[in-house]
PDB file with SEQRES, HELIX, SHEET and CRYST1 records, atoms N, CA, C and O in Angstrom:
SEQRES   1 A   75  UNK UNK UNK UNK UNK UNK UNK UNK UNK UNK UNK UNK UNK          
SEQRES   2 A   75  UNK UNK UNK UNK UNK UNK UNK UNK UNK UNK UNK UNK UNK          
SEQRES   3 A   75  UNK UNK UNK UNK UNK UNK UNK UNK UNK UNK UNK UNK UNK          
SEQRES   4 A   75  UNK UNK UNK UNK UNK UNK UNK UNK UNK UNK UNK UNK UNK          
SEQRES   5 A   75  UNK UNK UNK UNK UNK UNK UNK UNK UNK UNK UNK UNK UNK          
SEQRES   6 A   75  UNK UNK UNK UNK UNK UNK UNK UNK UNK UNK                      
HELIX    1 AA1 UNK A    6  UNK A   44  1                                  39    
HELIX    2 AA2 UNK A   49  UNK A   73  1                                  25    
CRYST1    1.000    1.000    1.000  90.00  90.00  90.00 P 1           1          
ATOM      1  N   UNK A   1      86.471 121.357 112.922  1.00  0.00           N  
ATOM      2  CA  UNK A   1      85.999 120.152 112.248  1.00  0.00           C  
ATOM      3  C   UNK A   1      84.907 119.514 113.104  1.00  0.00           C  
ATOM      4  O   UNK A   1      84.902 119.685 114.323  1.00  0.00           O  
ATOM      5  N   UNK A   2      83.933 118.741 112.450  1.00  0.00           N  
ATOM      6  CA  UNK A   2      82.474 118.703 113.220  1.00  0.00           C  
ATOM      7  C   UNK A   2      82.552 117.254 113.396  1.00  0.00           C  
ATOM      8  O   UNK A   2      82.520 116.509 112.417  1.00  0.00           O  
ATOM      9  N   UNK A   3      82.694 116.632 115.086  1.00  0.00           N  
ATOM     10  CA  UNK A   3      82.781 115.321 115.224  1.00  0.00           C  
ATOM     11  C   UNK A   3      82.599 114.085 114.360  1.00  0.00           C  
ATOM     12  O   UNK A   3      83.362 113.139 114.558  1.00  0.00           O  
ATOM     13  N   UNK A   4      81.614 113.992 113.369  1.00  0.00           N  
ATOM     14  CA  UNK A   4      81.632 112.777 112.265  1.00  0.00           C  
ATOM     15  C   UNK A   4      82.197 112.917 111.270  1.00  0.00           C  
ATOM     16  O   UNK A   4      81.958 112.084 110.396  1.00  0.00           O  
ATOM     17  N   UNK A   5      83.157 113.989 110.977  1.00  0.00           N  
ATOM     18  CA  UNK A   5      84.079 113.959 109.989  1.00  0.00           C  
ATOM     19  C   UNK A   5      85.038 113.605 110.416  1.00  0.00           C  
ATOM     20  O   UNK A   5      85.650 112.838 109.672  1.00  0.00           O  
ATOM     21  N   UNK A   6      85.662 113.904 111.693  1.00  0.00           N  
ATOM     22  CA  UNK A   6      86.874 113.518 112.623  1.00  0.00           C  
ATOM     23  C   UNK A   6      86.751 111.994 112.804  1.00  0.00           C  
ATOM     24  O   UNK A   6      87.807 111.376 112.669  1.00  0.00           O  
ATOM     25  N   UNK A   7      85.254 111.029 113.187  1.00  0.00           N  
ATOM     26  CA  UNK A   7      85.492 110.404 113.296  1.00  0.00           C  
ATOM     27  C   UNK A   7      85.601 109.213 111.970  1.00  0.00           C  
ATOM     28  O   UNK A   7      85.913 108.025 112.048  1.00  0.00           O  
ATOM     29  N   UNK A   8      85.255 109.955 110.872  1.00  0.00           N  
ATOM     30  CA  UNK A   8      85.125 109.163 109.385  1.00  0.00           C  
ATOM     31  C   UNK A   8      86.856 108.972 109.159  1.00  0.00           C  
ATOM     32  O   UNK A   8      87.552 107.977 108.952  1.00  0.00           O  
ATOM     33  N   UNK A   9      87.171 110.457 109.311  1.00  0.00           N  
ATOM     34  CA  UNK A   9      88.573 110.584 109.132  1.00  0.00           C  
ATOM     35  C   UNK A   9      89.774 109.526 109.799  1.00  0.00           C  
ATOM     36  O   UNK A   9      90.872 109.232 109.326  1.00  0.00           O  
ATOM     37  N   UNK A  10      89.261 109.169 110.811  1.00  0.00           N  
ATOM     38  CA  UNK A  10      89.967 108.483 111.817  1.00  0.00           C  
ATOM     39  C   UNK A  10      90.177 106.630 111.133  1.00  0.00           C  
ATOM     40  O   UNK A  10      91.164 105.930 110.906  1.00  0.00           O  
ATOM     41  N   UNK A  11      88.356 106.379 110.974  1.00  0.00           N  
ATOM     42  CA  UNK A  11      88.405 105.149 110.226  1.00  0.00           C  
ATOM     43  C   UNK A  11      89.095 105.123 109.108  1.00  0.00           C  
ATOM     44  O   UNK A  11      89.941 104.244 108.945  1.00  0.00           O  
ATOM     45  N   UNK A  12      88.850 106.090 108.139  1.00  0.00           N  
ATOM     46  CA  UNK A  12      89.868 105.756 106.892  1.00  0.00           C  
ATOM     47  C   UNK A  12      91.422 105.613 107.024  1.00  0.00           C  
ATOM     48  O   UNK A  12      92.229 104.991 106.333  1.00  0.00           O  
ATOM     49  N   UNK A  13      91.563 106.331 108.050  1.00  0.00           N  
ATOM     50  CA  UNK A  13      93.073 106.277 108.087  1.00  0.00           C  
ATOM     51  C   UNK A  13      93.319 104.602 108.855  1.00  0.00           C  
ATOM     52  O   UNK A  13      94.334 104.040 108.443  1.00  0.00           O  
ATOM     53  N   UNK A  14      92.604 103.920 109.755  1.00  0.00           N  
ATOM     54  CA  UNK A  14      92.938 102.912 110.628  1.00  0.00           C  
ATOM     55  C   UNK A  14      92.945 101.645 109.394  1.00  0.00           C  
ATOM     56  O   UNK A  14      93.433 100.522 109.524  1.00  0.00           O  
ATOM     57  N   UNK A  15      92.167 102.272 108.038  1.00  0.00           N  
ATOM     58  CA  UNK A  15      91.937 101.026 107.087  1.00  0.00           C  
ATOM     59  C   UNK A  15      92.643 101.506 106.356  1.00  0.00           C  
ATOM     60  O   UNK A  15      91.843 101.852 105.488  1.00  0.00           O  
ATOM     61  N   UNK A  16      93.559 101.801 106.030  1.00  0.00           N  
ATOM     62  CA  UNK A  16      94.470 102.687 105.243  1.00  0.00           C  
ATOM     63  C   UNK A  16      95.965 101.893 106.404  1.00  0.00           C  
ATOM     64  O   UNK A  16      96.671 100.911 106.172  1.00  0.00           O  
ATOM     65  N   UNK A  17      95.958 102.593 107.297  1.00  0.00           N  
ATOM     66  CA  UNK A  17      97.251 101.823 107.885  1.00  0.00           C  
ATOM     67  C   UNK A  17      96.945  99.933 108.165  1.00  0.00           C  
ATOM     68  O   UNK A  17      97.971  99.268 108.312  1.00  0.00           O  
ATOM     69  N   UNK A  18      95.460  99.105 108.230  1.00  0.00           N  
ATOM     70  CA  UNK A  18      95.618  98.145 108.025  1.00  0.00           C  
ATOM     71  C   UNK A  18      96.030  97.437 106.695  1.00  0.00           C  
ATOM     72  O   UNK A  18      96.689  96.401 106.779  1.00  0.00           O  
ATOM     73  N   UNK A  19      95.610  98.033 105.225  1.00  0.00           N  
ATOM     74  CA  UNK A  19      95.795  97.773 103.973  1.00  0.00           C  
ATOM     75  C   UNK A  19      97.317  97.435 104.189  1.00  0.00           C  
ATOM     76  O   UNK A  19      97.860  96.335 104.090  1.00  0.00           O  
ATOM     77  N   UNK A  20      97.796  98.487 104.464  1.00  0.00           N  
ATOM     78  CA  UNK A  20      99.313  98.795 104.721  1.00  0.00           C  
ATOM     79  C   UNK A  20     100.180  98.000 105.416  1.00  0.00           C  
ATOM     80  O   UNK A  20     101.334  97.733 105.081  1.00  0.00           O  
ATOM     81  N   UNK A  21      99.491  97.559 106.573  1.00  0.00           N  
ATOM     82  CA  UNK A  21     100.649  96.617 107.049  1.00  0.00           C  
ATOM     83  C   UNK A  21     100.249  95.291 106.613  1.00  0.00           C  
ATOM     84  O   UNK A  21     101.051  94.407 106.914  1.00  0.00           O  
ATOM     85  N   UNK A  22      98.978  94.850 105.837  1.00  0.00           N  
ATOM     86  CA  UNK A  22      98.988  93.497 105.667  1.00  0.00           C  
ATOM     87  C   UNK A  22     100.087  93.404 104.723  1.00  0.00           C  
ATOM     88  O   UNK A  22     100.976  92.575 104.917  1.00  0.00           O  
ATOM     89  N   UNK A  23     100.128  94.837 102.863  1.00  0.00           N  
ATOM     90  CA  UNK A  23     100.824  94.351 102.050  1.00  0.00           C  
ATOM     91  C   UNK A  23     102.231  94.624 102.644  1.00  0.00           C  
ATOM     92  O   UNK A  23     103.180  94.269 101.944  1.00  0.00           O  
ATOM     93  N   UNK A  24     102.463  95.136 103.697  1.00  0.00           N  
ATOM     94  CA  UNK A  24     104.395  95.189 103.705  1.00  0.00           C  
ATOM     95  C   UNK A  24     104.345  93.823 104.240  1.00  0.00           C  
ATOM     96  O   UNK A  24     105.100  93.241 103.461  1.00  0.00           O  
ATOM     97  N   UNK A  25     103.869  92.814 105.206  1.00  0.00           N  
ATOM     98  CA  UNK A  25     103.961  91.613 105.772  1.00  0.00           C  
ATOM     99  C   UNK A  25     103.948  90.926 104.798  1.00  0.00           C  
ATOM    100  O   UNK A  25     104.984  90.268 104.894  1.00  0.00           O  
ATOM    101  N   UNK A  26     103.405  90.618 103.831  1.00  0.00           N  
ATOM    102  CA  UNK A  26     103.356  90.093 102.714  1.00  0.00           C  
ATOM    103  C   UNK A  26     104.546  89.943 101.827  1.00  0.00           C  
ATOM    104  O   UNK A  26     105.143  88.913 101.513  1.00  0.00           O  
ATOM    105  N   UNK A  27     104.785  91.293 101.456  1.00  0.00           N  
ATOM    106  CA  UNK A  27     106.374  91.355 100.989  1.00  0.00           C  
ATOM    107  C   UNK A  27     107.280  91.197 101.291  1.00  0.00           C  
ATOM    108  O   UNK A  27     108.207  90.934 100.526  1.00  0.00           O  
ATOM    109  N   UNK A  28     107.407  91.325 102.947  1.00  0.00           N  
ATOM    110  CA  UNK A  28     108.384  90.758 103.279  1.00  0.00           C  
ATOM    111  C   UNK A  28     108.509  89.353 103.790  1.00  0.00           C  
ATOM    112  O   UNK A  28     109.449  88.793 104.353  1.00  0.00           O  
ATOM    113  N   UNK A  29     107.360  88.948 103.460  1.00  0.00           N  
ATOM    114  CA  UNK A  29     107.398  87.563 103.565  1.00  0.00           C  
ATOM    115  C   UNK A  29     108.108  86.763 102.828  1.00  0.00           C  
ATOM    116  O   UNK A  29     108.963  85.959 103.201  1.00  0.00           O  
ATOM    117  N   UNK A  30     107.519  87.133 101.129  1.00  0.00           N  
ATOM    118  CA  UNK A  30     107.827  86.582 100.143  1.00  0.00           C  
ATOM    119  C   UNK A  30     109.827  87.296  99.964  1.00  0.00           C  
ATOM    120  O   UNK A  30     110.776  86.555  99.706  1.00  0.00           O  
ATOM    121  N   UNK A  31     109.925  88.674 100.171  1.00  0.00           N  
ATOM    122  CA  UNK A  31     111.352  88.601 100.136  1.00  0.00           C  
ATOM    123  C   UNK A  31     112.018  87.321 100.786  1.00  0.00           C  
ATOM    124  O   UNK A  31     112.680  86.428 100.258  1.00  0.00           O  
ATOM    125  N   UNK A  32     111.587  87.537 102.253  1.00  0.00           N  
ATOM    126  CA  UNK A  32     112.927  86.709 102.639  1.00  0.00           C  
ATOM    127  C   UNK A  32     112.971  85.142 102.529  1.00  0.00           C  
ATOM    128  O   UNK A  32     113.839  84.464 103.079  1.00  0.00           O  
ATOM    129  N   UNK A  33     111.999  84.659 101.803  1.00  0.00           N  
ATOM    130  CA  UNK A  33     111.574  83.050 101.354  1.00  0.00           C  
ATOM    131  C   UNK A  33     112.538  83.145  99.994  1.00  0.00           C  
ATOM    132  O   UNK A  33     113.205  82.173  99.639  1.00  0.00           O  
ATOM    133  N   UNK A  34     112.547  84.275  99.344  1.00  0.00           N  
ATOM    134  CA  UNK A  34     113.098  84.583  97.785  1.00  0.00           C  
ATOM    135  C   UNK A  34     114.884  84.584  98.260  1.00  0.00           C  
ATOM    136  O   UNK A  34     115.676  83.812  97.719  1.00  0.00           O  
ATOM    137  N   UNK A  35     115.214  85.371  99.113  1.00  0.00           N  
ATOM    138  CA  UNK A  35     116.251  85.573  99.297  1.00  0.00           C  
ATOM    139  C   UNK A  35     116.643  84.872  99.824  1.00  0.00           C  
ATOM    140  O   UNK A  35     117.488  84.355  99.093  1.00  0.00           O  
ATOM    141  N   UNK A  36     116.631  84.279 100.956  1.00  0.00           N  
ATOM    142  CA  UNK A  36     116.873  82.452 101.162  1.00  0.00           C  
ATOM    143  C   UNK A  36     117.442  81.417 100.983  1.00  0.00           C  
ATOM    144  O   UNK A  36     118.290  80.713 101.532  1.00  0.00           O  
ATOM    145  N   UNK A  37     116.480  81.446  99.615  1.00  0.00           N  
ATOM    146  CA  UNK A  37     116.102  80.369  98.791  1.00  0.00           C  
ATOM    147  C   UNK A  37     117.694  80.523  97.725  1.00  0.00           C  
ATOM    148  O   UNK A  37     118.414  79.560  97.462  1.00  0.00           O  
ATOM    149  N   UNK A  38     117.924  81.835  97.298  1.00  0.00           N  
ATOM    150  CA  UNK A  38     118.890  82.558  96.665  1.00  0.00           C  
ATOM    151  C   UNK A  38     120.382  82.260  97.235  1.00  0.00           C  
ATOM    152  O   UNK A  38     121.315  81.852  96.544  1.00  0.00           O  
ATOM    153  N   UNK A  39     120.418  82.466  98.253  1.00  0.00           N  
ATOM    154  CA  UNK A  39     121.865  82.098  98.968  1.00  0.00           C  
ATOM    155  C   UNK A  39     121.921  80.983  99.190  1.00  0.00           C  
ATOM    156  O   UNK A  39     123.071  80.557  99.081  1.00  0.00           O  
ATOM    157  N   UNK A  40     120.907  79.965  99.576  1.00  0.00           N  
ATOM    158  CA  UNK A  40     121.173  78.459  99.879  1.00  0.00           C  
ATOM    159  C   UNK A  40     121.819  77.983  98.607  1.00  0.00           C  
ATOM    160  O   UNK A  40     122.894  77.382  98.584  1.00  0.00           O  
ATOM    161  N   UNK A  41     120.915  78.366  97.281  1.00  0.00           N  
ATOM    162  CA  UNK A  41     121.097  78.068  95.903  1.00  0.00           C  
ATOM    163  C   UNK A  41     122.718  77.818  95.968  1.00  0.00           C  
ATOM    164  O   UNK A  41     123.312  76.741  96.005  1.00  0.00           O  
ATOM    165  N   UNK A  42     123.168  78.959  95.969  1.00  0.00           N  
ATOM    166  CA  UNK A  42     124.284  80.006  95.352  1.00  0.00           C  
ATOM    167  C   UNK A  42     125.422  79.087  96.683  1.00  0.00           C  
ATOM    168  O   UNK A  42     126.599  78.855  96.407  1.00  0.00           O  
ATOM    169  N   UNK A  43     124.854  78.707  97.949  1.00  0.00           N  
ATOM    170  CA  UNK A  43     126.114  78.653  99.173  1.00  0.00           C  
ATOM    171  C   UNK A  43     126.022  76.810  98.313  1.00  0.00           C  
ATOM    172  O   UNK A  43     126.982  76.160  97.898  1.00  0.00           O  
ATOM    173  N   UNK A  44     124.653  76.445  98.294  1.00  0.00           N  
ATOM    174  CA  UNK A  44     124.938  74.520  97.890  1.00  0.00           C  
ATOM    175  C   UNK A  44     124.858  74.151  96.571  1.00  0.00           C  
ATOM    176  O   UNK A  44     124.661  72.963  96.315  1.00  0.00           O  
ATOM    177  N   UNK A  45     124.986  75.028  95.607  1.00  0.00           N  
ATOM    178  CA  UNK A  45     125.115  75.030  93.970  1.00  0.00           C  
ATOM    179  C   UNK A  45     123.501  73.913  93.917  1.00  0.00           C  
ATOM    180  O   UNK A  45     123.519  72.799  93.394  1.00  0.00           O  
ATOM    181  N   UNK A  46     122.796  74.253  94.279  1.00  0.00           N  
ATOM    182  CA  UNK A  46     121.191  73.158  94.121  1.00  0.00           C  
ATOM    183  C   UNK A  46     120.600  74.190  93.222  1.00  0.00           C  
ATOM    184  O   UNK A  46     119.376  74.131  93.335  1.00  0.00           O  
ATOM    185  N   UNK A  47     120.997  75.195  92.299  1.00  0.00           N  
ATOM    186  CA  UNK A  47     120.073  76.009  91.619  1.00  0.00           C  
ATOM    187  C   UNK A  47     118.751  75.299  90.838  1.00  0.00           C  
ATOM    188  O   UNK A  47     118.880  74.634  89.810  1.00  0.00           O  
ATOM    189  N   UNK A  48     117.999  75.449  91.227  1.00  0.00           N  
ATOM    190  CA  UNK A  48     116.655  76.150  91.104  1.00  0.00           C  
ATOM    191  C   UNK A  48     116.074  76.319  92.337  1.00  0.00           C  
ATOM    192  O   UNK A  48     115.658  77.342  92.881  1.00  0.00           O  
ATOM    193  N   UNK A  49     116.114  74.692  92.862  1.00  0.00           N  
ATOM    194  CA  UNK A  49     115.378  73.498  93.896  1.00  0.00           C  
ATOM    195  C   UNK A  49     114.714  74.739  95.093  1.00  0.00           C  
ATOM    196  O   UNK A  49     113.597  75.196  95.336  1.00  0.00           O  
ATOM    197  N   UNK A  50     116.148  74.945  95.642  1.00  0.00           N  
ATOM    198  CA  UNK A  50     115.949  75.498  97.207  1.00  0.00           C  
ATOM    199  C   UNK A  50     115.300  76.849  96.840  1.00  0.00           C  
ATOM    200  O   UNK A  50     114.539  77.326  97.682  1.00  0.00           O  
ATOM    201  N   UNK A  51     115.478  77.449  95.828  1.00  0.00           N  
ATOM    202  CA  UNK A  51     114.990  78.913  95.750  1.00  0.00           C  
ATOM    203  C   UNK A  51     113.224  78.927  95.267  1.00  0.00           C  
ATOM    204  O   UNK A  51     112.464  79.785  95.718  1.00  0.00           O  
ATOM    205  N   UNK A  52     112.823  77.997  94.434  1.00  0.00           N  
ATOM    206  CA  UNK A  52     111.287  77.246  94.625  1.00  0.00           C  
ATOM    207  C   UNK A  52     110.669  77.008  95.902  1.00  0.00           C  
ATOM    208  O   UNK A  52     109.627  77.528  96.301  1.00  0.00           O  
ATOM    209  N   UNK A  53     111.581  75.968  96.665  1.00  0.00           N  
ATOM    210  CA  UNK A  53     111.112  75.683  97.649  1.00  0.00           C  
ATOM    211  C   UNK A  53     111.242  76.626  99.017  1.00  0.00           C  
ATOM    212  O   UNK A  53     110.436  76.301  99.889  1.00  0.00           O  
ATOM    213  N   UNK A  54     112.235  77.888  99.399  1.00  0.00           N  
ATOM    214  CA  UNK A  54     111.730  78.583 100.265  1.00  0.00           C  
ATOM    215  C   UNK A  54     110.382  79.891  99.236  1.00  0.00           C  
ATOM    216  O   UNK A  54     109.541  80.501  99.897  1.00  0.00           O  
ATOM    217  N   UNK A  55     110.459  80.051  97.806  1.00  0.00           N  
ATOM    218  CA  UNK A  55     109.805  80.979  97.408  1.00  0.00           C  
ATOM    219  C   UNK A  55     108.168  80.616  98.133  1.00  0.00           C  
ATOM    220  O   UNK A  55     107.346  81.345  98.690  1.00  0.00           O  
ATOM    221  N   UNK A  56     108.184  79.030  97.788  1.00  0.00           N  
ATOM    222  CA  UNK A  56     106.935  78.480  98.438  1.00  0.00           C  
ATOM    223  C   UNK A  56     106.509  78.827  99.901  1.00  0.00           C  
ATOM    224  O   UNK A  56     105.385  79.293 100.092  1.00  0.00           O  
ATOM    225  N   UNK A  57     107.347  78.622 100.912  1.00  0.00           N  
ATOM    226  CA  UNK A  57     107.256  78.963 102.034  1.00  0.00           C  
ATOM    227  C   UNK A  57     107.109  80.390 102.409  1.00  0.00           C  
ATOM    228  O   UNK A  57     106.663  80.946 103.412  1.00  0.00           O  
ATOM    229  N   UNK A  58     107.707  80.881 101.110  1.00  0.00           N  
ATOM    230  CA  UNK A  58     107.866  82.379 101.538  1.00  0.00           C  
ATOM    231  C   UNK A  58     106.025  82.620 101.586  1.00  0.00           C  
ATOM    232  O   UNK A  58     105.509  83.065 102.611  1.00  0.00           O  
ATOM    233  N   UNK A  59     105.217  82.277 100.405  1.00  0.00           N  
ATOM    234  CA  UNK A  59     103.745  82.338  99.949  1.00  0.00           C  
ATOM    235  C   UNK A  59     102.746  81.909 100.978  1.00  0.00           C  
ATOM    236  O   UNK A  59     101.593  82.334 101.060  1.00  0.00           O  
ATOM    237  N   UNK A  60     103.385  80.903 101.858  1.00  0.00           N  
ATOM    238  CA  UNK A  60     102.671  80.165 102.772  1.00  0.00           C  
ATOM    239  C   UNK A  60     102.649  81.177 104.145  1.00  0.00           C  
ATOM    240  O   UNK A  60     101.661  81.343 104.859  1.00  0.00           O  
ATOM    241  N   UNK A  61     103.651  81.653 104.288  1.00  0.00           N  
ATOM    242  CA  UNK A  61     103.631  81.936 105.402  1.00  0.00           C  
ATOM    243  C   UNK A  61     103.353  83.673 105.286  1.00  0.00           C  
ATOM    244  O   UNK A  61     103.415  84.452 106.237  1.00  0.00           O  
ATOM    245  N   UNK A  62     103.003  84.069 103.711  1.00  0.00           N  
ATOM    246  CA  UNK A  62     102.193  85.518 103.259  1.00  0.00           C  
ATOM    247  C   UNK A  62     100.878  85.360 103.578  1.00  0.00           C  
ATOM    248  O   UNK A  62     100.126  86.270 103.927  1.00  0.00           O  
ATOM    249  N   UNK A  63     100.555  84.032 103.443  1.00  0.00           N  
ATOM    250  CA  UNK A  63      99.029  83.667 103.424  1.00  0.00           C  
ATOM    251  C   UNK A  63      98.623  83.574 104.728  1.00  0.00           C  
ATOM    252  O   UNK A  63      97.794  84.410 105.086  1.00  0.00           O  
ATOM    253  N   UNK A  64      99.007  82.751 105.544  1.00  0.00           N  
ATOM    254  CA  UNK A  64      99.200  82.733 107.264  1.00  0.00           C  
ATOM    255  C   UNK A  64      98.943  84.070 108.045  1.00  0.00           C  
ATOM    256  O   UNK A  64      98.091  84.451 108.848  1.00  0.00           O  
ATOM    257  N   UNK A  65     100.225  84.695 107.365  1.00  0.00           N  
ATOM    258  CA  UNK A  65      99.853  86.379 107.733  1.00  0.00           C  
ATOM    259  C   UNK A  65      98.660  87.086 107.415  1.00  0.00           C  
ATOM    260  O   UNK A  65      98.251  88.004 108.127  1.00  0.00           O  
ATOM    261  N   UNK A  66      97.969  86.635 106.183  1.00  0.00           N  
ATOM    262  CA  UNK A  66      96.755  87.646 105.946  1.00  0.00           C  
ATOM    263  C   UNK A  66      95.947  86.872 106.738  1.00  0.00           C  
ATOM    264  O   UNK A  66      95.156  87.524 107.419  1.00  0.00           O  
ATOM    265  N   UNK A  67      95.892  85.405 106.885  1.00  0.00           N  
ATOM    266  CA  UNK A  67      94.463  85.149 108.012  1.00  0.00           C  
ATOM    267  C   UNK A  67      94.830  85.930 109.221  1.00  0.00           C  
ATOM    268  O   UNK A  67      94.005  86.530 109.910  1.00  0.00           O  
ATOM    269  N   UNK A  68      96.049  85.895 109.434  1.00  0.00           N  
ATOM    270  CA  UNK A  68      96.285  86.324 111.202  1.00  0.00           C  
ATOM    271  C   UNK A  68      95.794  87.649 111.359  1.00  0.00           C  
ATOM    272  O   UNK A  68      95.112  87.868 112.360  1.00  0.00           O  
ATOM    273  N   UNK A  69      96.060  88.773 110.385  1.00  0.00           N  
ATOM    274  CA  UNK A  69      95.907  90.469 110.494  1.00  0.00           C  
ATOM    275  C   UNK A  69      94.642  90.064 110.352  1.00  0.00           C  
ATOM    276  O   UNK A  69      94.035  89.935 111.416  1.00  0.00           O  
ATOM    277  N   UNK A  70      93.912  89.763 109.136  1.00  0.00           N  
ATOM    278  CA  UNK A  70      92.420  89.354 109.179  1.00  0.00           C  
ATOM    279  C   UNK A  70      91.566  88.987 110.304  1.00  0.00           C  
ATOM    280  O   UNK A  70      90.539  89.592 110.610  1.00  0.00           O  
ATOM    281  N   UNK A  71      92.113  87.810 110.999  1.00  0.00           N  
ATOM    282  CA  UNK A  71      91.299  87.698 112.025  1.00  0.00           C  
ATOM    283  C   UNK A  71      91.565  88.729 113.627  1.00  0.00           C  
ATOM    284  O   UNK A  71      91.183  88.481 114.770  1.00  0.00           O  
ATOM    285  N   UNK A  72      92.168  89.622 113.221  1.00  0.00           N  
ATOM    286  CA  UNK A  72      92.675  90.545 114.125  1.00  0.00           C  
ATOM    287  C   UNK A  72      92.249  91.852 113.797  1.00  0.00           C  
ATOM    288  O   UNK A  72      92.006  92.673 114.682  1.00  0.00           O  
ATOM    289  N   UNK A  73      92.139  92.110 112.596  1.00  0.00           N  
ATOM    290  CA  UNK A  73      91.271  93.379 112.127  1.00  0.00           C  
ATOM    291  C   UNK A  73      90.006  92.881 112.311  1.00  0.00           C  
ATOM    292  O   UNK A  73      89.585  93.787 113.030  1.00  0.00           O  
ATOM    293  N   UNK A  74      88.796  91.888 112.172  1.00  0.00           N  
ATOM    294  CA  UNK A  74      87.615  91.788 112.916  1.00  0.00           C  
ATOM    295  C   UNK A  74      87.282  92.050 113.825  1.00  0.00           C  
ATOM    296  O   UNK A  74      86.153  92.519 113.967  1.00  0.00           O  
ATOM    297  N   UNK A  75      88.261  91.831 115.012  1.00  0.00           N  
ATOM    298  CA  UNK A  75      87.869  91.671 116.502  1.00  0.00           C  
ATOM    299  C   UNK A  75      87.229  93.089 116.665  1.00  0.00           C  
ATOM    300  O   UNK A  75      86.753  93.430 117.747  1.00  0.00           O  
TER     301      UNK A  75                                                      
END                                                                             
């Protein structure tokens, strides 16, 4: 294999495993804000309230995560 294919090869894969870990951070963001939110519900009978309000946090802190990988995939 002739060095600028190796090294094309190399980039796609490094943006390929960044794609990758932003959306699993993401998901598991929003899981465990969802799930949470689900047992607080279910442990303090507050159904809807608490499962809104960590789903929210869960979003906030998905979003947090993409500036952070973002400003870390620039460098």
């Amino acid at each position: 294999m002739k060095e600028p294919e190796k090294e094309t090869r190399g980039t796609a894969l490094r943006a390929l495993a960044f794609c990758s870990e932003m959306g699993l951070s993401v998901a598991a963001c929003l899981f465990v804000g969802v799930f949470l939110g689900k047992y607080l519900d279910r442990l303090l009978s507050t159904s809807p309230w608490l499962l809104l309000l960590f789903s929210l946090l869960g979003l906030a802190a998905a979003f947090r995560t993409i500036v952070t990988l973002a400003k870390k995939g620039f460098k």
